[in-house]
N, C-alpha and C positions, 0 to 999 in steps of 0.2 A: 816900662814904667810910665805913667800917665805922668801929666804936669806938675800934679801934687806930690808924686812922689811915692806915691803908694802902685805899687801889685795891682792890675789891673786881671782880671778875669771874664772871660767872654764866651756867655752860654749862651747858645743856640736852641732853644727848643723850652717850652715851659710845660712838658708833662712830668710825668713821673721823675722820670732821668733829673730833666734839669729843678725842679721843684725842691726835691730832694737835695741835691748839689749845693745850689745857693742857701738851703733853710742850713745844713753843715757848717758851708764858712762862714755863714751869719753867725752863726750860734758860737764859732772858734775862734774869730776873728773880727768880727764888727765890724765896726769904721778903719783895724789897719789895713784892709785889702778894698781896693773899689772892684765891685759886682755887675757886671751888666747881661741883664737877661732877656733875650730877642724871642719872641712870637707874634706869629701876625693875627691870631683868636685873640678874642677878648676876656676868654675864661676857659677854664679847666673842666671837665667831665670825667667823673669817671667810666671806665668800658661797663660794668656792670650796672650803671646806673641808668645806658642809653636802654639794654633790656627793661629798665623798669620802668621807665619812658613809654615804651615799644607796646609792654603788656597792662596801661594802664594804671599802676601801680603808686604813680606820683608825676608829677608838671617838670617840663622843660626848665621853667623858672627855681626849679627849687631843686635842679643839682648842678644847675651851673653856678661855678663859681669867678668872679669875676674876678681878674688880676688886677684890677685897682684897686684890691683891698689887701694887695701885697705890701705891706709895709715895715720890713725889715734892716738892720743895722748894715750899714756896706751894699744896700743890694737896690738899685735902679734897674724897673720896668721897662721895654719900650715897645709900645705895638707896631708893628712894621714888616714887612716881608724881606727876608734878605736873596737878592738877587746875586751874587758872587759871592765865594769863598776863596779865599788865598790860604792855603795853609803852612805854607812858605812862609809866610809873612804874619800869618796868624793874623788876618783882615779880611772883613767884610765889607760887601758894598748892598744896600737896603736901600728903600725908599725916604727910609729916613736919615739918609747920608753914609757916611763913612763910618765902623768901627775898628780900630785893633785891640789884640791884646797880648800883655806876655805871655798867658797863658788861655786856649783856644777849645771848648768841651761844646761838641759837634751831638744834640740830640732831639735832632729833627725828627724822628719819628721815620714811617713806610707812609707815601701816599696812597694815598689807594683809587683806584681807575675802573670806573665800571666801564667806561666804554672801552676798554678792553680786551670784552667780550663780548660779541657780538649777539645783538637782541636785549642784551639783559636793560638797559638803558629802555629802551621800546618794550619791553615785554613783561620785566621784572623791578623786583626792587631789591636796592642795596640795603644792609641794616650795618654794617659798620663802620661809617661815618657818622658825627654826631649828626648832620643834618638828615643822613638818610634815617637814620634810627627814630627821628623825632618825627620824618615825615609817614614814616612806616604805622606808626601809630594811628595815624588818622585810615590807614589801609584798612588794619586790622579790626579798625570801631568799625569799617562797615561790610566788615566780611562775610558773607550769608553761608561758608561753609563748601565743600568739593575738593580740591586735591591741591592735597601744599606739599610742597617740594623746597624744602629747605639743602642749600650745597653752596660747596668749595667748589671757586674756579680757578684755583691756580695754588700755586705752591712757593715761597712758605709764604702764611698767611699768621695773621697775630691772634692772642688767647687763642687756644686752639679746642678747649671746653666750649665755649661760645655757639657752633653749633648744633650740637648736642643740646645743651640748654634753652637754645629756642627751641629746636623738636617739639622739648617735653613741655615746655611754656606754653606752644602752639596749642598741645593735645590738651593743657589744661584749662585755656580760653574756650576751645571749640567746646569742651565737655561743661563748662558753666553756663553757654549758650544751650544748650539743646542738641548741637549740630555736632557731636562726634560721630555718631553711629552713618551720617551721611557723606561724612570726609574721609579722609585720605592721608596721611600725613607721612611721608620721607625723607629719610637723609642722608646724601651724597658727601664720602668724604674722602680722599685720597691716603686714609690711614688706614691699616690693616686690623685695626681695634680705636677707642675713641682716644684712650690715654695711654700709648705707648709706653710710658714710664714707668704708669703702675699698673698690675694685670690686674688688683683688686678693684681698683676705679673704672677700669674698662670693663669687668667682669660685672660688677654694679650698674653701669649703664648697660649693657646688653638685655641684660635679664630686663631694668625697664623698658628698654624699647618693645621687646617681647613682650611685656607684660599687656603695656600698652595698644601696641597692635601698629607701633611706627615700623614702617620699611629702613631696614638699614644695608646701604648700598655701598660697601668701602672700595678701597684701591682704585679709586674710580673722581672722576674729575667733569667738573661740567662746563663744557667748551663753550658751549652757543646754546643760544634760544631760538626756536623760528616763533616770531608773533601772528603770524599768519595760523601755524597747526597748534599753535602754545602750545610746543613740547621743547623739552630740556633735549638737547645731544649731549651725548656721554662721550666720553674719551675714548671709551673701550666698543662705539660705534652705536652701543644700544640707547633708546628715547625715551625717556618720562613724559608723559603727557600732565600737565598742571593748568590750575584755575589761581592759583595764587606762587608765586615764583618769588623765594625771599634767597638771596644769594649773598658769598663774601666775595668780593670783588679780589683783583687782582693787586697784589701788591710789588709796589717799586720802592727803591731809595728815592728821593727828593730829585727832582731834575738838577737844581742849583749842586746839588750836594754830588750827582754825577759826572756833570760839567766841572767837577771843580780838579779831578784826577785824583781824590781819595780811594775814589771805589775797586773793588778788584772783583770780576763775576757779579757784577753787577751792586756790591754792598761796600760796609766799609771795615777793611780787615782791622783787626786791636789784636793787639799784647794778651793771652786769655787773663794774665794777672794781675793784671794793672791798666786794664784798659786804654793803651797809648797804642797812636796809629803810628807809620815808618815817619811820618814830622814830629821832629823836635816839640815837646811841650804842646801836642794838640792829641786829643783824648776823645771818643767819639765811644755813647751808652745808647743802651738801647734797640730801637726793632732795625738803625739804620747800619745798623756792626751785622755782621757774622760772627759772632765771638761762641757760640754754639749750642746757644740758651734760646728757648722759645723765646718770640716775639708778645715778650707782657708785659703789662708794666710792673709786676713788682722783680723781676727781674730787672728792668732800669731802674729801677730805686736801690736793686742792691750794688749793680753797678757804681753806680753815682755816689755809694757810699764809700766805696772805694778810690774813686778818681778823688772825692773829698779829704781822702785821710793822706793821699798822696799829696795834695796842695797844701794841705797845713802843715803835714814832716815839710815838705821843700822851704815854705814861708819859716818857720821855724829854727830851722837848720838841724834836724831832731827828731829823732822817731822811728819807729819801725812800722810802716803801715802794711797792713793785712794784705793778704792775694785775694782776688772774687774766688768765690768757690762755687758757682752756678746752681744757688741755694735757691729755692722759690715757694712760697706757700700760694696756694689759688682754692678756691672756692667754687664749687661747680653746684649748678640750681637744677635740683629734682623737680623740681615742678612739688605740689602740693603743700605747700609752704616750708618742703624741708630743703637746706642745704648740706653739701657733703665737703670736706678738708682733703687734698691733697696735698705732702709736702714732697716736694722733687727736686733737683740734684741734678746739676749737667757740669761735668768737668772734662776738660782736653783728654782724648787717651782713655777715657773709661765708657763703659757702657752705664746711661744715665738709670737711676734709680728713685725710688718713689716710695712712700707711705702713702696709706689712704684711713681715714676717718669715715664711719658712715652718713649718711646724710639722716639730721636732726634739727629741730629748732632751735637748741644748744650752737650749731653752728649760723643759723642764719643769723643771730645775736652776735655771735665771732665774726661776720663778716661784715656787719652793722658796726660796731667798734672800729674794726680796720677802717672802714672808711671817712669815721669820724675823726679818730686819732689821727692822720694823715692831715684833713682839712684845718684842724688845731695847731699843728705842728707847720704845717705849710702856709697858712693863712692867718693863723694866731685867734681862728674866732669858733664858738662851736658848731657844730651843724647838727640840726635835727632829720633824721632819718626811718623809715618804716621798716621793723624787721618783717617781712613777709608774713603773712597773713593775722597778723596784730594789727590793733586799732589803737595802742599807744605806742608812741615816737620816741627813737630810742635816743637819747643825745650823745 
């Protein structure tokens, strides 16, 4: 209990996960619980928005959303990096001092490390960090065209549609420019098909890559770059030669969040139904669990929707809150201004399963939505948005 008397709650991480979490008890609970909400960015992105960054599509400025415009009942911001975790003690130590709290929701996100692997730093470029995605953009304005090599280097890595969707993004810049018929375009991915979950979605991107004329190189992993012969080394010994090298870097848990003794294999183990690590009262959503859902974010939002229902039955004294059910809807970009719906399903013990939606401009409007309703719901303000290849803003 803080000094006042009130239910302290102490989130780590302001994506999806924790965005989510806090907009809940705000909305359940206001001013009787005090909220505090730790990242060290100054604003929120969405994943799919860094591609629209990446291709042109719309400014850096206008899908970042800045957390100073968080201003919710019960719920204090604080920008800062936290250097320690106690989860013992359900305490941090930050830059900006000391927190505890009774209750301790761990959703730090996967960092992710390009140097890594070896060359890609010197040779290539990352696109999923927002910085690298925003820089990658400037790559692509001045691309003259030759052989792109879009790959996974490592495993697990987050949205897992992601490289796929550049492929076909790639092939649809280079073909607006003039320069398809003189390029090159592949992709490396260490998945046996694009979307394991559903054979329809997977069955749908093949045939485009086919259509298209993109190399598709699965079960396969790309270790290193030489900048010297700019060629990719592959896992399985063989080399792609590239002119343009756009990679997903390797993904870790947080160092602090390693250091801290939560992690088991490298991640942080949870309850699959209720998201609680082996401490008392600390809860950890998101890409930083194991919990056996891809690393996305609307999987940490559904997460957090549940750690949410668990904190207001406990505040409460009352309730029956829900189990996660490894529910997920995503959105995967055709290229040509059409998008396609996946809904998928990952639960403990079962083999995960999938529906798929074909790819239409009915969904790139559905996924324009999603990302409004969220920044309204999280931010309390509208956002205007471009559904792909329209010239009015969808709010």
């Amino acid at each position: 209990m803080t000094v006042s008397g009130r239910t302290r709650v102490l989130v780590l991480g302001a994506g999806f996960g924790g965005l989510e979490l806090t907009a809940r008890l705000s909305e359940e609970l206001g001013d009787e619980i005090e909220i505090v909400l730790i990242d060290q960015a100054d604003g929120f992105v969405f994943g799919f928005s860094k591609l629209d960054v990446m291709f042109g599509r719309t400014t850096e400025e206008a899908v970042t959303h800045p957390y100073r415009d968080l201003v919710r009942p019960g719920v204090r911001f604080v920008r800062t990096t936290v250097r320690a975790i106690d989860p013992e003690a359900r305490r941090v130590e930050t830059d900006a001092g000391p927190f505890e709290g009774d209750i301790l929701v761990v959703a730090l996100g996967a960092d992710l490390q390009p140097s890594a692997t070896p060359g890609l730093v010197e040779a290539g470029h990352e696109f999923y960090t927002v910085a690298g995605a925003f820089a990658t953009r400037r790559v692509l304005d001045s691309f003259d065209g030759g052989r792109v090599v879009v790959a996974v280097t490592s495993t697990p890595f987050k949205c897992p549609p992601a490289p796929s969707e550049t492929a076909l993004l790639v092939h649809d810049l280079l073909v607006s420019r003039g320069l398809r018929e003189s390029s090159e375009v592949a992709l490396v991915m260490p998945l046996g098909v694009p979307i394991p979950p559903s054979p329809a979605a997977s069955k749908a991107l093949l045939a485009a890559f086919a259509e298209r004329g993109i190399a598709w190189h699965p079960e396969r992993l790309v270790r290193a770059l030489d900048p010297g012969r700019k060629v990719a080394l592959l896992s399985d010994g063989d080399e792609l030669p590239f002119d343009l090298f756009l990679g997903v870097p390797v993904h870790r848990a947080p160092a602090v969040v390693r250091d801290s003794g939560m992690c088991v294999d490298g991640w942080v183990p949870v309850d699959p139904r209720t998201l609680e690590t082996r401490f008392a009262n600390v809860y950890a959503v998101g890409d930083v669990t194991s919990v056996g859902t891809p690393k996305a974010g609307v999987f940490a939002e559904g997460q957090a929707a549940v750690v949410a229902e668990e904190i207001i039955a406990r505040y409460r004294g009352h309730g029956d809150p829900s189990a996660y059910d490894g529910r997920g809807v995503c959105y995967i970009e055709f290229g040509g201004h059409r998008v396609a719906r996946v809904d998928v399903t990952f639960r403990a013990g079962e083999k995960p399963r999938g529906s798929f939606d074909d790819p239409s401009a009915l969904y790139a409007a559905d996924k324009a939505e999603f990302g409004s309703s969220r920044i309204q719901r999280w931010f309390g303000r509208g956002w205007t948005t471009l559904v792909p290849g329209s010239a009015e803003p969808v709010p």
